[in-house]
PDB file as gemmi writes it, atoms N, CA and C in Angstrom:
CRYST1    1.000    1.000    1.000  90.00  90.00  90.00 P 1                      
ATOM      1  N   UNK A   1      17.527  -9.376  -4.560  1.00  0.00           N  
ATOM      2  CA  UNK A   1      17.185  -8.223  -3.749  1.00  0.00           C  
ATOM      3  C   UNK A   1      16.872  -8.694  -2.336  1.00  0.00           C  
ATOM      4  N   UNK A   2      17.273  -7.838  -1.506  1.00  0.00           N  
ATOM      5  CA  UNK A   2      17.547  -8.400   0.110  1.00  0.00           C  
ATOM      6  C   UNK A   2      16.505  -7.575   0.524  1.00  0.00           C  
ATOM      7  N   UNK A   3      15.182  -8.342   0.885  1.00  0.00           N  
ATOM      8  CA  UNK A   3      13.709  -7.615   1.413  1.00  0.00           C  
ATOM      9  C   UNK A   3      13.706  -7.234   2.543  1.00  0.00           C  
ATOM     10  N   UNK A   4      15.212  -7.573   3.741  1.00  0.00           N  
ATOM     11  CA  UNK A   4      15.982  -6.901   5.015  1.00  0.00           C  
ATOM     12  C   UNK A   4      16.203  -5.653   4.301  1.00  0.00           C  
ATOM     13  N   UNK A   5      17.004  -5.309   3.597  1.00  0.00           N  
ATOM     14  CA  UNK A   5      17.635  -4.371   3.238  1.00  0.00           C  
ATOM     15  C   UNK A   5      16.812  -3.236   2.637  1.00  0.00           C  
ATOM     16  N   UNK A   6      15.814  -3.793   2.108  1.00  0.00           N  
ATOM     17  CA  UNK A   6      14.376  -2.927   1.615  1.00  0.00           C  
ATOM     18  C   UNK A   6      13.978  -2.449   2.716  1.00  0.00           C  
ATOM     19  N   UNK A   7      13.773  -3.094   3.639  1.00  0.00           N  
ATOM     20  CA  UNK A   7      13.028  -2.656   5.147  1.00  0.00           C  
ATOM     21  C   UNK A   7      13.837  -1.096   5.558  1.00  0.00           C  
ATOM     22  N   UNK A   8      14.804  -1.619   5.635  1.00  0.00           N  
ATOM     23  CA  UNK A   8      15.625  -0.287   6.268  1.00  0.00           C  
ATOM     24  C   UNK A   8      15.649   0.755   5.564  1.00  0.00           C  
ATOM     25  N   UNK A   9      15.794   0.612   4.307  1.00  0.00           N  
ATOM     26  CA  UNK A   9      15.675   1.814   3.615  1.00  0.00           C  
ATOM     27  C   UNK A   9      14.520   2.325   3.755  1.00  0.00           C  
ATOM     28  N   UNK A  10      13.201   1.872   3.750  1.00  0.00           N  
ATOM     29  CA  UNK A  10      12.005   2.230   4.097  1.00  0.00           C  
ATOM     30  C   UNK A  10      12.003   2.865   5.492  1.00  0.00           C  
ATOM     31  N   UNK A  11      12.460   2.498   6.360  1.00  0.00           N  
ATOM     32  CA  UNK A  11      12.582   2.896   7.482  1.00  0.00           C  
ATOM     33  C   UNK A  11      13.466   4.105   7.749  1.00  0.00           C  
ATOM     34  N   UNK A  12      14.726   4.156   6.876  1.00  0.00           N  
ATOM     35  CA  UNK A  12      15.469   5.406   7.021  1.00  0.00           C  
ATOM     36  C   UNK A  12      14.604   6.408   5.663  1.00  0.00           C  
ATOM     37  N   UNK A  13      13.920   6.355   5.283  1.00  0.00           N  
ATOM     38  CA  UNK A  13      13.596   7.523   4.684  1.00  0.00           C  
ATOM     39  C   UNK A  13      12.416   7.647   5.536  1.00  0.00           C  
ATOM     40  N   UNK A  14      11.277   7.211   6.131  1.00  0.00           N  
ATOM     41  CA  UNK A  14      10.525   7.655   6.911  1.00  0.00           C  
ATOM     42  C   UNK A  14      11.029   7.919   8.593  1.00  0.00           C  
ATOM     43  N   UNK A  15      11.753   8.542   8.801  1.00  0.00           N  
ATOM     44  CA  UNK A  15      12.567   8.681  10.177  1.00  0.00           C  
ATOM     45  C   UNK A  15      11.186   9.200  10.651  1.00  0.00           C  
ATOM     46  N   UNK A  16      10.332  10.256  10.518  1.00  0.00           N  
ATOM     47  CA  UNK A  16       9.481  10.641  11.625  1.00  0.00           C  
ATOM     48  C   UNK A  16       8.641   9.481  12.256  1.00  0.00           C  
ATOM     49  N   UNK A  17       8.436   8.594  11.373  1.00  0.00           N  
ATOM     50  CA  UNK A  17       7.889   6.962  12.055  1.00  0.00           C  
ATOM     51  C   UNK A  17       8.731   5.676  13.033  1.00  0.00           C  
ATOM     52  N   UNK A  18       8.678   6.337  13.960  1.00  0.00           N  
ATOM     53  CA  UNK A  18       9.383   4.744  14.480  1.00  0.00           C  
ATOM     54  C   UNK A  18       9.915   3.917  14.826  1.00  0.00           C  
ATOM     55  N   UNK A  19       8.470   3.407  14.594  1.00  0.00           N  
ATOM     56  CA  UNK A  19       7.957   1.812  14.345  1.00  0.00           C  
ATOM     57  C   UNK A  19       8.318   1.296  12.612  1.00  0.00           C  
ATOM     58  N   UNK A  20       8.945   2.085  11.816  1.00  0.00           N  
ATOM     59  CA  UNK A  20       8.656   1.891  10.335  1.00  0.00           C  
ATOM     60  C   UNK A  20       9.238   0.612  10.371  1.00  0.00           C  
ATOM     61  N   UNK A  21      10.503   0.533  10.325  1.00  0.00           N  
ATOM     62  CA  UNK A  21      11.361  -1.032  10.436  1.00  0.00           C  
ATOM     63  C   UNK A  21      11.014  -2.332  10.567  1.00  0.00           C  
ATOM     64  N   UNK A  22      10.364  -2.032  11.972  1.00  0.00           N  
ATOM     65  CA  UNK A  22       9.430  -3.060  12.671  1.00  0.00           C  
ATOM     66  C   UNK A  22       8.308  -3.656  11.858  1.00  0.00           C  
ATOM     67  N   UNK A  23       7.817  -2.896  11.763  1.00  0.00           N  
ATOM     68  CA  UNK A  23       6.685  -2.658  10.900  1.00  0.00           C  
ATOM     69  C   UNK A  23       6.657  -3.581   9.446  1.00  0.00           C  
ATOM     70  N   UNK A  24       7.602  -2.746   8.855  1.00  0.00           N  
ATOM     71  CA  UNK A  24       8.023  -3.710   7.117  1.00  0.00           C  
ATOM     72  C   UNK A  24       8.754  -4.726   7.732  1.00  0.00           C  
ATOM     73  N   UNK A  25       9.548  -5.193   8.727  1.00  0.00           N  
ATOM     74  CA  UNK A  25       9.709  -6.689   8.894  1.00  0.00           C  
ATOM     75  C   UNK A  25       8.784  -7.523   9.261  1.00  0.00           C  
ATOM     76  N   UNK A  26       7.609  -6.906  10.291  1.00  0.00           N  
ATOM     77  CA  UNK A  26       6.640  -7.568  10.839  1.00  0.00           C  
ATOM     78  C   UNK A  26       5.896  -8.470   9.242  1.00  0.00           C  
ATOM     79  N   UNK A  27       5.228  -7.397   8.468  1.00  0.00           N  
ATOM     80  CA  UNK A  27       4.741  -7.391   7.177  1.00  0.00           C  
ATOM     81  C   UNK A  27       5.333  -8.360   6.681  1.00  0.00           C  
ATOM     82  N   UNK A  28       6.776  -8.178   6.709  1.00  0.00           N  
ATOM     83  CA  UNK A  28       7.317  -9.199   5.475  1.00  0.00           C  
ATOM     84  C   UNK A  28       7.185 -10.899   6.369  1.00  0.00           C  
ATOM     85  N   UNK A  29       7.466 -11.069   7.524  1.00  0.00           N  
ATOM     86  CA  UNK A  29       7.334 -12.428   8.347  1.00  0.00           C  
ATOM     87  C   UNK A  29       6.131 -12.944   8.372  1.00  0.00           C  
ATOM     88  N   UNK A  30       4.990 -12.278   8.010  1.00  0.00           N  
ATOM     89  CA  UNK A  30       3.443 -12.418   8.183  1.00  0.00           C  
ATOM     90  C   UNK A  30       2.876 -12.822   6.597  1.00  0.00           C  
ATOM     91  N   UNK A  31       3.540 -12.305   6.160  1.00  0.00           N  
ATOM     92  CA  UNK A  31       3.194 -12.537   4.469  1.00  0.00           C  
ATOM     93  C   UNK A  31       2.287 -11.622   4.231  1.00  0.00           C  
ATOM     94  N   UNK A  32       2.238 -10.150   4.397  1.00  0.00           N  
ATOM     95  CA  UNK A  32       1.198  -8.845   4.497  1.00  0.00           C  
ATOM     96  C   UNK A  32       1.965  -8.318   3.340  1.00  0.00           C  
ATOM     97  N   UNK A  33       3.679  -8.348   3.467  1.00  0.00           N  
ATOM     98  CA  UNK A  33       4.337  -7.747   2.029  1.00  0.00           C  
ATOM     99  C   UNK A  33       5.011  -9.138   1.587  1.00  0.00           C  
ATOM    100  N   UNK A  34       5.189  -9.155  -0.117  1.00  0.00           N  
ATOM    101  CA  UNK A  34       6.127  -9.999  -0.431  1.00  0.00           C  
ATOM    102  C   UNK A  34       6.619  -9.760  -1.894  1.00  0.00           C  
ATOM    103  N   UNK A  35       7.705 -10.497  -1.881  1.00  0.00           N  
ATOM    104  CA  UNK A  35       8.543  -9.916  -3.332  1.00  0.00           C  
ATOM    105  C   UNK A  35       7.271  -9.411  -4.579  1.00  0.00           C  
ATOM    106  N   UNK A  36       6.022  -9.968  -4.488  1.00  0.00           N  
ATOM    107  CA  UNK A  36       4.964  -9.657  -5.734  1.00  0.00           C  
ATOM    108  C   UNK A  36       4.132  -9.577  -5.610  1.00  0.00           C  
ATOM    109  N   UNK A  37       2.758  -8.390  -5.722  1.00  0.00           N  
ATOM    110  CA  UNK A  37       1.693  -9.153  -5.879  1.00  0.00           C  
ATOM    111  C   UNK A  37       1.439  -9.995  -6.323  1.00  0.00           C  
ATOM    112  N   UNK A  38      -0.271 -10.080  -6.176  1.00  0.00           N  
ATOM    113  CA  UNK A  38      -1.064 -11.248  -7.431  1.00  0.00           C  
ATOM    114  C   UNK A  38      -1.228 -10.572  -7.906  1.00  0.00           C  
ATOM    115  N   UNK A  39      -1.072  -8.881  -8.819  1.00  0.00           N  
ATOM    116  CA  UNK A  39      -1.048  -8.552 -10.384  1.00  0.00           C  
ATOM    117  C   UNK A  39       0.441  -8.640 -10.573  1.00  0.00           C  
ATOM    118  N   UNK A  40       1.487  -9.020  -9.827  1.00  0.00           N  
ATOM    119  CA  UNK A  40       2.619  -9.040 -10.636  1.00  0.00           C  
ATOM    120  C   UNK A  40       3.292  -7.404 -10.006  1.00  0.00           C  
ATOM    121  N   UNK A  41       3.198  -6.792  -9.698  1.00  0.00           N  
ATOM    122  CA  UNK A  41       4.091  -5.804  -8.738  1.00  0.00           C  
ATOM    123  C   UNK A  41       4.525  -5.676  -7.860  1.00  0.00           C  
ATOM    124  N   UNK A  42       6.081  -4.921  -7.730  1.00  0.00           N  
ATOM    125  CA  UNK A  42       6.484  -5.528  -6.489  1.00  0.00           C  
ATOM    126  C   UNK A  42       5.556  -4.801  -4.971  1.00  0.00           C  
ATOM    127  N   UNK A  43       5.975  -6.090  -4.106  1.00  0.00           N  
ATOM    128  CA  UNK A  43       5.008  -5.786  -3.126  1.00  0.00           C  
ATOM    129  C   UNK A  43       5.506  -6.029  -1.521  1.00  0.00           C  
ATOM    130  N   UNK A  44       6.485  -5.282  -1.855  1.00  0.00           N  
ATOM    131  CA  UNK A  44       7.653  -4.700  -0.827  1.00  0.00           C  
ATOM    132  C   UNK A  44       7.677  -3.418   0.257  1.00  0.00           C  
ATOM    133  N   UNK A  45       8.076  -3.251   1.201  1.00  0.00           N  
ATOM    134  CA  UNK A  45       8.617  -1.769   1.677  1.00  0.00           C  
ATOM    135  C   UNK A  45      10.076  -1.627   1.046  1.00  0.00           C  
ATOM    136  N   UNK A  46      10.548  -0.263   0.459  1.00  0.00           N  
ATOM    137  CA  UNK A  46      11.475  -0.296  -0.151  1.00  0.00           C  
ATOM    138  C   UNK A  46      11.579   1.911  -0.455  1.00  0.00           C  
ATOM    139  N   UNK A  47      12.910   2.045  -0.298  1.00  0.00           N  
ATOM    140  CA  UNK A  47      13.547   3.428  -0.701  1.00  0.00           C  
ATOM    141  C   UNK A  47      14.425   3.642  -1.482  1.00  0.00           C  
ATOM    142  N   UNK A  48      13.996   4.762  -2.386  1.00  0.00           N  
ATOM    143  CA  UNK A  48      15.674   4.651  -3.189  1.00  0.00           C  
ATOM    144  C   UNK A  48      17.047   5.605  -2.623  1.00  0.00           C  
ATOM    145  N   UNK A  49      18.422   4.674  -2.424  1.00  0.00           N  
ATOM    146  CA  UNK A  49      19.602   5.660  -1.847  1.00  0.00           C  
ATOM    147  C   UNK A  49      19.871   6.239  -2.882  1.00  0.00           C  
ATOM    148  N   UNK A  50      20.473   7.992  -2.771  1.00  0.00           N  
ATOM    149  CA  UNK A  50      20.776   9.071  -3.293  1.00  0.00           C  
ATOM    150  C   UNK A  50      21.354   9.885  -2.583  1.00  0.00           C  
ATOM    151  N   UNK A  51      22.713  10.254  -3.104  1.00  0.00           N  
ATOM    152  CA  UNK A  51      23.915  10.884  -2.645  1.00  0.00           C  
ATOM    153  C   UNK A  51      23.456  12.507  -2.802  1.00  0.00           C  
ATOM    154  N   UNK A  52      23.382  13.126  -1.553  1.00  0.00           N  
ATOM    155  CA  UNK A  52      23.099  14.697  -1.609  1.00  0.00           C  
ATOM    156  C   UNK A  52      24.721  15.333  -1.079  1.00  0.00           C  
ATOM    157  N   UNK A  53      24.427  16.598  -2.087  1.00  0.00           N  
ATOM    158  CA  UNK A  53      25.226  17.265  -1.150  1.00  0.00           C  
ATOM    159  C   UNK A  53      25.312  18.022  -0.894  1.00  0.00           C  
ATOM    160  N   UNK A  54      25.524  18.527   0.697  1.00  0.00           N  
ATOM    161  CA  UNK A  54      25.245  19.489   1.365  1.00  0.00           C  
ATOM    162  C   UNK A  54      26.527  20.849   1.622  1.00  0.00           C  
ATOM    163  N   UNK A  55      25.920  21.960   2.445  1.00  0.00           N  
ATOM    164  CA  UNK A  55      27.511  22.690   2.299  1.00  0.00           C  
ATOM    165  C   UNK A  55      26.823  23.618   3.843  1.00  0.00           C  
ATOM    166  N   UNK A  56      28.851  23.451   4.395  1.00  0.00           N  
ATOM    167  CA  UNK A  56      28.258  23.815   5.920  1.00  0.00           C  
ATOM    168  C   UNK A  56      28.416  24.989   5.685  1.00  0.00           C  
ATOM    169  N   UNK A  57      28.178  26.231   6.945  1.00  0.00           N  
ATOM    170  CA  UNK A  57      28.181  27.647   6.723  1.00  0.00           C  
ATOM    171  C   UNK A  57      29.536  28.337   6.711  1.00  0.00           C  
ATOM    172  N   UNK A  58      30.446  27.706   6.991  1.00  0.00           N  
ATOM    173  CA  UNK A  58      32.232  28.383   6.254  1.00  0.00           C  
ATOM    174  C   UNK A  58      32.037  27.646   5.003  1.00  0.00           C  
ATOM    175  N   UNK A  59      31.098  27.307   3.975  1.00  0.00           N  
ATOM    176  CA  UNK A  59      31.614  26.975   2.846  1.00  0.00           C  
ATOM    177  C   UNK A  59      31.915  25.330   2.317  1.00  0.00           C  
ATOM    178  N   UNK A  60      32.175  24.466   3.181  1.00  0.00           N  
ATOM    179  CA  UNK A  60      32.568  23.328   2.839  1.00  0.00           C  
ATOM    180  C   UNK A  60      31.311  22.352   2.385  1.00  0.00           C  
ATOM    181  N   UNK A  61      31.811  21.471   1.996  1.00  0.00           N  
ATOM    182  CA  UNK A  61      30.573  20.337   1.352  1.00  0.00           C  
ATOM    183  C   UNK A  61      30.722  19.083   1.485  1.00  0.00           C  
ATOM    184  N   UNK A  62      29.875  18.442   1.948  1.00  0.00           N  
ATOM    185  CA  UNK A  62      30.093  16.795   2.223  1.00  0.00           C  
ATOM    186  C   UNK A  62      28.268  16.589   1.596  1.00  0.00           C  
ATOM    187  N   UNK A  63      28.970  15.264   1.607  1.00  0.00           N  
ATOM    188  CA  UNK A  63      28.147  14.356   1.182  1.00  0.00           C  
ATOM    189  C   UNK A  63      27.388  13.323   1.630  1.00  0.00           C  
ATOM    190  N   UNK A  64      25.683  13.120   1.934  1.00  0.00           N  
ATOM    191  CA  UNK A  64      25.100  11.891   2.705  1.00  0.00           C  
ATOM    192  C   UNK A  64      24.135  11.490   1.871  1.00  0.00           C  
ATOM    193  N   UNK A  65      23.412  10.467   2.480  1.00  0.00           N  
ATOM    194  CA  UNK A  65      22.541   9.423   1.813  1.00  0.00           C  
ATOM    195  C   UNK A  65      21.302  10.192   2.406  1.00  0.00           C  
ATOM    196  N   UNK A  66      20.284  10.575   1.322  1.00  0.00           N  
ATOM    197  CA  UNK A  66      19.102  10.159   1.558  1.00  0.00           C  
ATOM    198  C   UNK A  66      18.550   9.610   0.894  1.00  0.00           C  
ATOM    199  N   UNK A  67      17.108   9.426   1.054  1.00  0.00           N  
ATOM    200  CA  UNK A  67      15.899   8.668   0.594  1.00  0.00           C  
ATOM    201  C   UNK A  67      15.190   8.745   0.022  1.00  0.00           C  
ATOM    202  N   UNK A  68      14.601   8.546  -1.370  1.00  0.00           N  
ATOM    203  CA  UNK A  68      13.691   8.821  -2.011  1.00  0.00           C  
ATOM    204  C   UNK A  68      12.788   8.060  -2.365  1.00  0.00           C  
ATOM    205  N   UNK A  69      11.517   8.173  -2.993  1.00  0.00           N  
ATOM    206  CA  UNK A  69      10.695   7.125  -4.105  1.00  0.00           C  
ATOM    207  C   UNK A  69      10.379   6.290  -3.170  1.00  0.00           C  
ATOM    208  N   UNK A  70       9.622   6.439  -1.992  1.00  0.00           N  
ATOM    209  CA  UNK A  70       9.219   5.218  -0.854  1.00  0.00           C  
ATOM    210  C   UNK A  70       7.987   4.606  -2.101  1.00  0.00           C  
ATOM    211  N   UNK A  71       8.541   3.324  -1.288  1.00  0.00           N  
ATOM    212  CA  UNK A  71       7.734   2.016  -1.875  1.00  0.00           C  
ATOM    213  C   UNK A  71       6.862   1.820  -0.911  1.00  0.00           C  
ATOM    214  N   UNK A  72       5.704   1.597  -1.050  1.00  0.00           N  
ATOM    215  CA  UNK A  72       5.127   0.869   0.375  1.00  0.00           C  
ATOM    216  C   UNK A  72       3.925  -0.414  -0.236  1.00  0.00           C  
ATOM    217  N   UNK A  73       4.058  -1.391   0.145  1.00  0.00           N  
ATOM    218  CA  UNK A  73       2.764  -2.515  -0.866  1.00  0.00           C  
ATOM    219  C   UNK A  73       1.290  -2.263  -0.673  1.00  0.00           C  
TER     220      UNK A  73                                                      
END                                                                             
């Protein structure tokens, strides 16, 4: 698991923040987050991707990523 890649997702599901990005990388370079606690959970920034889909007003439907289940340590 790529704890870069955790960051961003954390960061794209909290869009009204930011600094979020920054933030969970700062954390992760500092050793504030890391793959585990000391009870053994993960202890990450992290989002889950999920395919929505949407439909414009003539009717049509596409499909984007959002964000769910924020992780935060």
């Amino acid at each position: 698991m790529n704890l870069v890649a955790c960051a961003q997702n954390y960061a794209n599901a909290d869009r009204s923040d930011p600094f979020a990005y920054k933030r969970a990388i700062c954390h992760l370079k500092n050793g504030i987050s890391s793959r585990y606690t000391h009870e053994g959970k993960e202890g990450f920034y992290n989002a889950e991707p999920f395919q929505e889909t949407r439909m414009l007003p003539d009717g049509r439907e596409y499909n984007i990523t959002v964000y769910r289940n924020i992780i935060r340590p």
